[in-house]
PDB file of N, CA, C and O in Angstrom:
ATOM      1  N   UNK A   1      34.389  13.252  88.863  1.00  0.00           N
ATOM      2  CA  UNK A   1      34.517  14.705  88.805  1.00  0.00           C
ATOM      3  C   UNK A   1      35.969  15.061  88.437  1.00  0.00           C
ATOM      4  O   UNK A   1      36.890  14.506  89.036  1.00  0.00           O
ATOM      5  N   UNK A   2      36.208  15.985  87.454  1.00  0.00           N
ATOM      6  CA  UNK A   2      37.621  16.337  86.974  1.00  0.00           C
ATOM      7  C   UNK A   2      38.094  17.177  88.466  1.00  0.00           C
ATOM      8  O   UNK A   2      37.571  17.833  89.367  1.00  0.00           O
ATOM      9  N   UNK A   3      39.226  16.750  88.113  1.00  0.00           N
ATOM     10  CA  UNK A   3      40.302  17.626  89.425  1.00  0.00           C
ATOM     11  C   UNK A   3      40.319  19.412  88.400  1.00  0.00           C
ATOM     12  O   UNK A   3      40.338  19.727  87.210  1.00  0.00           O
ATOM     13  N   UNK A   4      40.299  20.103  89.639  1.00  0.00           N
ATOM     14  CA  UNK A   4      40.201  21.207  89.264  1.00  0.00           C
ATOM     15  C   UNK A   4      41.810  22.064  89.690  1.00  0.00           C
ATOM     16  O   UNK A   4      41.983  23.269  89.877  1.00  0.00           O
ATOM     17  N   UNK A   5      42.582  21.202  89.734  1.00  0.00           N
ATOM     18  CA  UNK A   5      43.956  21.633  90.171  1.00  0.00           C
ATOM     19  C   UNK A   5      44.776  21.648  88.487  1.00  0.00           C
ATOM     20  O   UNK A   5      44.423  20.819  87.648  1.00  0.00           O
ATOM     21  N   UNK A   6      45.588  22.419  88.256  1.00  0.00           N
ATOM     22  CA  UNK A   6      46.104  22.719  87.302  1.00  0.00           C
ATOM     23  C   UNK A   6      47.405  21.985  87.420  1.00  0.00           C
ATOM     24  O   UNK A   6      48.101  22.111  88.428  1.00  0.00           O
ATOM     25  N   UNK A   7      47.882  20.926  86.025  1.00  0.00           N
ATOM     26  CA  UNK A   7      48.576  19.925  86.363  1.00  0.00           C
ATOM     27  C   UNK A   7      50.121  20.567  85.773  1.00  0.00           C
ATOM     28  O   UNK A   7      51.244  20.453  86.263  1.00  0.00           O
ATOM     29  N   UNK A   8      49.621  21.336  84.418  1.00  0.00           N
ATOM     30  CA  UNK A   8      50.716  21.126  83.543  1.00  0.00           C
ATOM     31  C   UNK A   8      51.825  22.460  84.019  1.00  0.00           C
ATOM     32  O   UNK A   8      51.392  22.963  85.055  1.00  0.00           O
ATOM     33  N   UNK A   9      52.701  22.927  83.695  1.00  0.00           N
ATOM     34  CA  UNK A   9      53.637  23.452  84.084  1.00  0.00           C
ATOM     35  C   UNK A   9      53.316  25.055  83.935  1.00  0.00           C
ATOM     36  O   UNK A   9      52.748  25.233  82.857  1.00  0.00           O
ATOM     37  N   UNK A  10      53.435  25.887  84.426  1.00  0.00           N
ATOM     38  CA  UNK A  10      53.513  27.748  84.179  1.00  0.00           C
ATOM     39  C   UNK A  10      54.125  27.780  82.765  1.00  0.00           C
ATOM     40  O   UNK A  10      54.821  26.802  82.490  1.00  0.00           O
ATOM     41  N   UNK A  11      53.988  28.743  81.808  1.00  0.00           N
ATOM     42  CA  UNK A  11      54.613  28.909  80.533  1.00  0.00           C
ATOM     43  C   UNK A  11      55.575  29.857  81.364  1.00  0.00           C
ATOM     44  O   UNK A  11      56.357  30.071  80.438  1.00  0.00           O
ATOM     45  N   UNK A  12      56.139  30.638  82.497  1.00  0.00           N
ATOM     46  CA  UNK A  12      56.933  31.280  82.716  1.00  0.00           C
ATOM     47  C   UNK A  12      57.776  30.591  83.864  1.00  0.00           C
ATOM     48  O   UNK A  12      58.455  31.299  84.607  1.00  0.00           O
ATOM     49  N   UNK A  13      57.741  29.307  84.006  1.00  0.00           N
ATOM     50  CA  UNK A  13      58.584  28.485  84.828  1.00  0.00           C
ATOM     51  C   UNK A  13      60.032  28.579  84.442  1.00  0.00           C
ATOM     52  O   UNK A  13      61.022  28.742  85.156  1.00  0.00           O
ATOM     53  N   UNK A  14      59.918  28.434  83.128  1.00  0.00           N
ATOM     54  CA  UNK A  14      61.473  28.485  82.310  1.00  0.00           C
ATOM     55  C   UNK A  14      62.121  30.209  82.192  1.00  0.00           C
ATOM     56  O   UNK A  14      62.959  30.748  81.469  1.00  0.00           O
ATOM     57  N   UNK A  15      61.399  30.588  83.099  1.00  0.00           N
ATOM     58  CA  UNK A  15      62.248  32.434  83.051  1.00  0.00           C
ATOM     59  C   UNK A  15      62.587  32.220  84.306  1.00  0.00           C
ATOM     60  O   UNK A  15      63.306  33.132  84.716  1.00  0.00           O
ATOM     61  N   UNK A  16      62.446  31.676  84.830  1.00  0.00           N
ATOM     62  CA  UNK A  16      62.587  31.135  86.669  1.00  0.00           C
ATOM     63  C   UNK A  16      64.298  31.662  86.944  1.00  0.00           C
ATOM     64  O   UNK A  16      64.491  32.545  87.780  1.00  0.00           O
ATOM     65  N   UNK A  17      65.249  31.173  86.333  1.00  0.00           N
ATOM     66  CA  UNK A  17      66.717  31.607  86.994  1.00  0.00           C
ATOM     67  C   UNK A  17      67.014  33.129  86.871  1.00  0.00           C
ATOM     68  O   UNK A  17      67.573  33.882  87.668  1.00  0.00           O
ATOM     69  N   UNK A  18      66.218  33.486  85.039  1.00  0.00           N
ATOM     70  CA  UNK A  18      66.217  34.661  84.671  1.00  0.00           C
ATOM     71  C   UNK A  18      65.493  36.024  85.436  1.00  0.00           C
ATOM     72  O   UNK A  18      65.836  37.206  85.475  1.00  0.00           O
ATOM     73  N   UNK A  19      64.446  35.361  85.963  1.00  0.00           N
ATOM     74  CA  UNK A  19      63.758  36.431  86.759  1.00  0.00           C
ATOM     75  C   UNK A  19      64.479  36.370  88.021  1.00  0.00           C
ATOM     76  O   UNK A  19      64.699  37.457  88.555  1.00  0.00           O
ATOM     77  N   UNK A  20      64.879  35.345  88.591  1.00  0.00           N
ATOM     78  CA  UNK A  20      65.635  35.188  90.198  1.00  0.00           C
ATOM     79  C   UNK A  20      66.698  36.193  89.699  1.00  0.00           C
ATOM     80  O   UNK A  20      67.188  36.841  90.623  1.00  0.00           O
ATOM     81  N   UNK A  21      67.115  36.450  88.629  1.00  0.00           N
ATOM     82  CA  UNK A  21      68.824  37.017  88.710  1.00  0.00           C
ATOM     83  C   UNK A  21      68.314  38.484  88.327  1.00  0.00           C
ATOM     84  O   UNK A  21      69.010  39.454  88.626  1.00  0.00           O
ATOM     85  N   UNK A  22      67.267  38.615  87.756  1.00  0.00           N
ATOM     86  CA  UNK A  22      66.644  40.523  87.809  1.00  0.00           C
ATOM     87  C   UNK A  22      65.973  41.234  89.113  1.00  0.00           C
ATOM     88  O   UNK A  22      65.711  42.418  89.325  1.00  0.00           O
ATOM     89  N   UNK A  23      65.856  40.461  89.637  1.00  0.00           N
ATOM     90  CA  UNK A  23      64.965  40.559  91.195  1.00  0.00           C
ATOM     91  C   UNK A  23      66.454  40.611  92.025  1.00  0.00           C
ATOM     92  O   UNK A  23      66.610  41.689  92.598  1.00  0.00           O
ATOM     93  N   UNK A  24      67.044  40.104  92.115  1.00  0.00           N
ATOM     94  CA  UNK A  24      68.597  40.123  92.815  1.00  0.00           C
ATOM     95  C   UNK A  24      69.079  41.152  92.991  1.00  0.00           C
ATOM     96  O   UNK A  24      68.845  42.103  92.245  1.00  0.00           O
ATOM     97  N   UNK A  25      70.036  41.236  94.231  1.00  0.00           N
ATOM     98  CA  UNK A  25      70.150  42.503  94.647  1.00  0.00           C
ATOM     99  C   UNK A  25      71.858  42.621  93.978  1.00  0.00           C
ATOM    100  O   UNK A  25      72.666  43.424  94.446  1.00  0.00           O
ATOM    101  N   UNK A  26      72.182  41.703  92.866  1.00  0.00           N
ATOM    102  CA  UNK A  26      73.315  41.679  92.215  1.00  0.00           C
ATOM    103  C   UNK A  26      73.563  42.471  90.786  1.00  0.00           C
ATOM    104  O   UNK A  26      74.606  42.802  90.221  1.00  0.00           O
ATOM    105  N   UNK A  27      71.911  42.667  90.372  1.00  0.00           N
ATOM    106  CA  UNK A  27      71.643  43.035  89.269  1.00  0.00           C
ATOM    107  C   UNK A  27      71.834  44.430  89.369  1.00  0.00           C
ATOM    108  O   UNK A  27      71.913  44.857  90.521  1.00  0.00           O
ATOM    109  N   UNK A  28      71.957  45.488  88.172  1.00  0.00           N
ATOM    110  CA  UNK A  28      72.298  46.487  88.234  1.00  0.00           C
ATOM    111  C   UNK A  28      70.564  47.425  88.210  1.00  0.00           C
ATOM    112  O   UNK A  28      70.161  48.316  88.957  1.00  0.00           O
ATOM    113  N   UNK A  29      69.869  46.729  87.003  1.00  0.00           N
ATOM    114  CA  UNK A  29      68.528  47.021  86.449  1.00  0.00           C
ATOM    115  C   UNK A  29      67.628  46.422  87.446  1.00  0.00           C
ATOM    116  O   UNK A  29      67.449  45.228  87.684  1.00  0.00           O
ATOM    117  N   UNK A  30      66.904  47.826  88.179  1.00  0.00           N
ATOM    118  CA  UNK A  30      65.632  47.292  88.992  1.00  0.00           C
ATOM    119  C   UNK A  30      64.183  47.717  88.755  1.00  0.00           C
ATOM    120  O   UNK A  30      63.809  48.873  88.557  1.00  0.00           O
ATOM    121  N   UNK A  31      63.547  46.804  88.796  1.00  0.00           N
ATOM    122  CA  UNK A  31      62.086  46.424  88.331  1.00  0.00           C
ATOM    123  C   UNK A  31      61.327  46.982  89.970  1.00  0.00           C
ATOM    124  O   UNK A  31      61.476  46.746  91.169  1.00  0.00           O
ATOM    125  N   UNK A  32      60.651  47.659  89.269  1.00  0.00           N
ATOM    126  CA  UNK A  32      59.461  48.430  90.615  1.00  0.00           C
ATOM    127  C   UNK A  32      58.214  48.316  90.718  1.00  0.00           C
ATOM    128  O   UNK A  32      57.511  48.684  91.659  1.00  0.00           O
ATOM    129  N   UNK A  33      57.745  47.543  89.266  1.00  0.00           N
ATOM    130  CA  UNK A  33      56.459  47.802  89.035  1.00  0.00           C
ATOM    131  C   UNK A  33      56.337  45.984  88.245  1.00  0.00           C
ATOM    132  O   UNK A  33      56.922  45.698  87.201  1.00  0.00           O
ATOM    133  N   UNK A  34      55.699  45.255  88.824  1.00  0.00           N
ATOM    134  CA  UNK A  34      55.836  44.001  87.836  1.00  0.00           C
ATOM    135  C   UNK A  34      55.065  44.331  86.209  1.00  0.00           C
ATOM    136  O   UNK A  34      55.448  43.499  85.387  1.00  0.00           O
ATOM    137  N   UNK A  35      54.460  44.966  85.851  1.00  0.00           N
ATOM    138  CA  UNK A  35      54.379  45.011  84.344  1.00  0.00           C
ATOM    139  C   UNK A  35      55.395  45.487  83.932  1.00  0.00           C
ATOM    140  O   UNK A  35      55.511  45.225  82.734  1.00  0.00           O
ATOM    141  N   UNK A  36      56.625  46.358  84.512  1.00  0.00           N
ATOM    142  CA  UNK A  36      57.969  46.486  83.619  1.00  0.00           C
ATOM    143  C   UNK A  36      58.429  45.113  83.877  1.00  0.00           C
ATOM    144  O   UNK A  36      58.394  44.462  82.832  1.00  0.00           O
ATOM    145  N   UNK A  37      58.687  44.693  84.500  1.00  0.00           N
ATOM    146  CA  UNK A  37      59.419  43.143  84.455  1.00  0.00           C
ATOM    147  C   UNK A  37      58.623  42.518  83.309  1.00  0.00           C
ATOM    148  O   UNK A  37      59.229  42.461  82.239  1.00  0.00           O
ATOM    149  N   UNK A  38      57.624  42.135  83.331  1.00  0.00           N
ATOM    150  CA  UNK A  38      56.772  41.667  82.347  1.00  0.00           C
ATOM    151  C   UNK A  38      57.301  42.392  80.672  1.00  0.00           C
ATOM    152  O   UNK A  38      58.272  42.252  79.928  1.00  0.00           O
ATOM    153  N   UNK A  39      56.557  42.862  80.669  1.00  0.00           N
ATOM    154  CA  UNK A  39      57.434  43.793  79.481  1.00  0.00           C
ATOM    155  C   UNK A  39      58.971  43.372  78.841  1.00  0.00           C
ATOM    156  O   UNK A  39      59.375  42.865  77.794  1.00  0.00           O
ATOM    157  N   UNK A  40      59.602  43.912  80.154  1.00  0.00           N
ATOM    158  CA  UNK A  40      61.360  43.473  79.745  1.00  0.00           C
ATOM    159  C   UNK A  40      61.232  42.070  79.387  1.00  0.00           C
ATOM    160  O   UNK A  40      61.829  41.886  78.327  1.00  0.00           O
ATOM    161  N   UNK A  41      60.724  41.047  79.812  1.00  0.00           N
ATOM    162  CA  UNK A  41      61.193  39.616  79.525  1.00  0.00           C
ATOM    163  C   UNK A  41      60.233  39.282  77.804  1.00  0.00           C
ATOM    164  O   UNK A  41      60.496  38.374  77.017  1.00  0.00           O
ATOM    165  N   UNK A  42      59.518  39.972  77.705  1.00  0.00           N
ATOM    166  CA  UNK A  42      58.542  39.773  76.471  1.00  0.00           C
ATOM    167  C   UNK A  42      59.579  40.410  75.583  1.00  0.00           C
ATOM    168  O   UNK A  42      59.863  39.795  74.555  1.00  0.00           O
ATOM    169  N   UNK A  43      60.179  41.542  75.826  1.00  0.00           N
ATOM    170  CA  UNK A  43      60.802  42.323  74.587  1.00  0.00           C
ATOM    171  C   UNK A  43      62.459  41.082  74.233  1.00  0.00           C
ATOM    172  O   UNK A  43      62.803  40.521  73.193  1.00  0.00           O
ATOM    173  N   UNK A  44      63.040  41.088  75.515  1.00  0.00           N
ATOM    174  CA  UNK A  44      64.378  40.971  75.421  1.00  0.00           C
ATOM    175  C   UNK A  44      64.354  39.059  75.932  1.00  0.00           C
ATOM    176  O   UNK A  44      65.448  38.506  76.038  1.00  0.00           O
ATOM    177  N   UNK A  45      63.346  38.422  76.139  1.00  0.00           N
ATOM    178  CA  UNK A  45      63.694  36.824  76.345  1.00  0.00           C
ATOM    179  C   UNK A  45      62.862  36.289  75.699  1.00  0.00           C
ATOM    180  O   UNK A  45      62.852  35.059  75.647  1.00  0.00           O
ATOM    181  N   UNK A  46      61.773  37.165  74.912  1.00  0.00           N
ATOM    182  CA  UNK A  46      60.600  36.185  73.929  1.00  0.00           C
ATOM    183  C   UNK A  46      59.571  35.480  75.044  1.00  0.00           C
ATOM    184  O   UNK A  46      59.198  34.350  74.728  1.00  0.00           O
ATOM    185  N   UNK A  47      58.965  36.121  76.572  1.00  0.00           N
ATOM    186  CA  UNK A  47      58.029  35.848  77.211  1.00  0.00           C
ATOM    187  C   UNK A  47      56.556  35.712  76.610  1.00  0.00           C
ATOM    188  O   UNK A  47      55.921  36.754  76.774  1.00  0.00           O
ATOM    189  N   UNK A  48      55.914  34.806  76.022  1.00  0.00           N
ATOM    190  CA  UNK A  48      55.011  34.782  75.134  1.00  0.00           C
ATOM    191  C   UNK A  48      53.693  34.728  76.424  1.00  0.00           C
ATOM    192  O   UNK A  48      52.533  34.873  76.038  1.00  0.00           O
ATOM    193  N   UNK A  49      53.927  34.549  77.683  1.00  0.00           N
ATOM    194  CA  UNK A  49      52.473  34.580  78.700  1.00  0.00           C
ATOM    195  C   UNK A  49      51.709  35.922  78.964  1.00  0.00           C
ATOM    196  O   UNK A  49      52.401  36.929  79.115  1.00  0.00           O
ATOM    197  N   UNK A  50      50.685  36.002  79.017  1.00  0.00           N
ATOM    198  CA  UNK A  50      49.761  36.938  79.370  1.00  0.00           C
ATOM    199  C   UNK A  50      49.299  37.166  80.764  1.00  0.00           C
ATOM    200  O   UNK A  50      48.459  38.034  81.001  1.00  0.00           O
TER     201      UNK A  50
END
């Protein structure tokens, strides 16, 4: 029986420092709604996940 656990990596693993540092309470720009976060990283980091 195939394992039904998902092996290979998130396509948004690699926004990982980038999103830790917009979520931060260091950042100036705050995200309230996760489809603006979503959004911002598609327009301005080339986030290609759905």
């Amino acid at each position: 029986m195939p394992d039904p656990h998902r092996h290979k990596p998130s396509t948004i693993n690699k926004f990982y420092d980038i999103i830790q540092t917009l979520l931060s309470d260091d950042t100036l720009q705050q995200f309230y709604y996760k489809r603006i976060l979503w959004q911002y990283l598609v327009d301005t980091h080339g986030l290609t996940a759905i």
